[in-house]
N, C-alpha and C positions, 0 to 999 in steps of 0.2 A: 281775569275779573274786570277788570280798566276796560278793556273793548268791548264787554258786555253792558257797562255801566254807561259807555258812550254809544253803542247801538241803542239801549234805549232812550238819552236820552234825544238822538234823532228822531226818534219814534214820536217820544212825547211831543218835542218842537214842532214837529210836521201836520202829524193831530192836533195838538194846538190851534196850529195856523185852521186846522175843518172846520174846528168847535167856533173860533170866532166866527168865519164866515157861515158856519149854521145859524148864527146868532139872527143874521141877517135873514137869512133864508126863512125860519121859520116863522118869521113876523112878516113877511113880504107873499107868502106863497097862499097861505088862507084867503087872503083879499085881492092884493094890489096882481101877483102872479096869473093866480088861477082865472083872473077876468081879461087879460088885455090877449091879443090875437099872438096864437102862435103857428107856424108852419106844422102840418100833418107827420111829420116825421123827428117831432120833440118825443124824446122819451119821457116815460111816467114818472111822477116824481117820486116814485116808492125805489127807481132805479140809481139815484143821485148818489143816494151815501153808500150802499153799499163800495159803488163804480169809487167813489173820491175815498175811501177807506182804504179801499186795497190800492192806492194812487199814492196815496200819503206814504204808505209803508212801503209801497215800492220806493219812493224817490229817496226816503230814509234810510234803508239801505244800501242804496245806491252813494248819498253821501257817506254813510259810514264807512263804505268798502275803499272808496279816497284816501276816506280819512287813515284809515287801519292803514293801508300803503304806502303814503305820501308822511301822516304823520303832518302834523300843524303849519309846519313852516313850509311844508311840499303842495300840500292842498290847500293855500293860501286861495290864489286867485279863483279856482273853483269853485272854494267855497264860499269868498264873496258873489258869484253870480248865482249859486246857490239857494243865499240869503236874500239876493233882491228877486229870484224869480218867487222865491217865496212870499217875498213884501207884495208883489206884483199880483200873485194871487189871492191875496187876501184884503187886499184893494179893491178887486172887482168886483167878490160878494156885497162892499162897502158903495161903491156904485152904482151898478143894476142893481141889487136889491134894497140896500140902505136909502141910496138916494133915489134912488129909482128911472136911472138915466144912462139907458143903453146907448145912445150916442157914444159916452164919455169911458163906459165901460170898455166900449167895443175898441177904444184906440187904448185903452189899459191893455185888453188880451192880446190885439196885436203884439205889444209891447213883451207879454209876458210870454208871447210861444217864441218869438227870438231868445228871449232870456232862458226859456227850456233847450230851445236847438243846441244853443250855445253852452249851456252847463253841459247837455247832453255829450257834445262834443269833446270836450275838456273831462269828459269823465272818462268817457269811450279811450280817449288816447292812454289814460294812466291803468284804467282796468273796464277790460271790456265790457265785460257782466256786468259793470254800473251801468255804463254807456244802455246796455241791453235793454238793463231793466226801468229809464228813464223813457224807452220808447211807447207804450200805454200811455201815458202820462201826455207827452207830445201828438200819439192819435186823438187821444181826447181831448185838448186843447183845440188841437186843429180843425173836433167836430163844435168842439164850445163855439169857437169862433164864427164858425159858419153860421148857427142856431143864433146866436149874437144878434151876426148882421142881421138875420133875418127876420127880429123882434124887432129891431131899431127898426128895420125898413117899413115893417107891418101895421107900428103904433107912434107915428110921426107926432 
C-alpha cells in the first residue's frame, strides 16, 4: 500500500509541475504564441499535453521505480537531480511563456536536458526500466530545444 501511495504521489508532483506550466501556456498561446514566427516543423498545439502528460507519468515512474529500490537514503542523489530537472522545467514555461523571453528560456532548457541526461543516467544504472523510460522525455526535450532556438532566432 506505501508504494502505491508514493507512486502516486510521484504522479501528482510531476503533473503538478504540467498544471503550473499550463498556467503559463494557456495565457501566452491565444495571443502572445499564436502571432510571433515559428519554423514549419512546430507541432500543433492540440499535440502539447497530451505529449507532456504521458512525459510527466513516464518520468514519475521512473522516479518511483528508484525510489521503490534504492529506498530514501539510496535514491538520495538521484532524486535531488530529479527535483531540479523538475524545477528546471517548470522554469521554462515561466520564461518563454510567462515572461515571454526565449533567449533566457533557451539557456534554462539547455540546462534542463543535462539535468534529464543526467537523472537519466543515475536512474539507468540503479534500474534500467527507469533509466528506459526517462528516454521520451530526453527526445522531447532535445526536440524542445531545437524548436527553442529556433523561435529565439526567428523573433529577435
Amino acid at each position: 500500500m506505501k508504494q502505491a501511495v508514493v507512486l502516486v504521489l510521484f504522479i501528482v508532483v510531476c503533473l503538478g509541475v504540467g498544471f503550473l506550466g499550463s498556467k503559463y501556456t494557456s495565457q501566452s498561446i491565444p495571443d502572445w504564441y499564436s502571432q510571433i514566427k515559428k519554423p514549419a516543423w512546430t507541432p500543433p498545439n492540440w499535440l502539447f499535453a497530451p505529449v507532456w502528460t504521458f512525459l510527466y507519468i513516464s518520468m514519475a515512474v521512473a522516479a518511483w521505480l528508484v525510489w521503490r529500490n534504492l529506498g530514501v537514503t539510496g535514491s538520495y542523489a538521484s532524486m535531488i537531480l530529479f527535483v531540479l530537472q523538475l524545477a528546471l522545467n517548470a522554469l521554462w514555461s515561466y520564461l518563454f511563456f510567462g515572461l515571454r523571453m526565449p533567449g533566457l528560456a533557451f539557456l534554462d532548457i539547455v540546462a534542463l536536458f543535462v539535468a534529464i541526461v543526467l537523472t537519466a543516467m543515475l536512474f539507468w544504472r540503479y534500474v534500467a526500466l527507469a533509466g528506459v523510460l526517462m528516454l521520451p522525455y530526453i527526445v522531447w526535450v532535445g526536440y524542445a530545444s531545437t524548436l527553442n532556438w529556433a523561435i529565439w532566432r526567428m523573433n529577435p
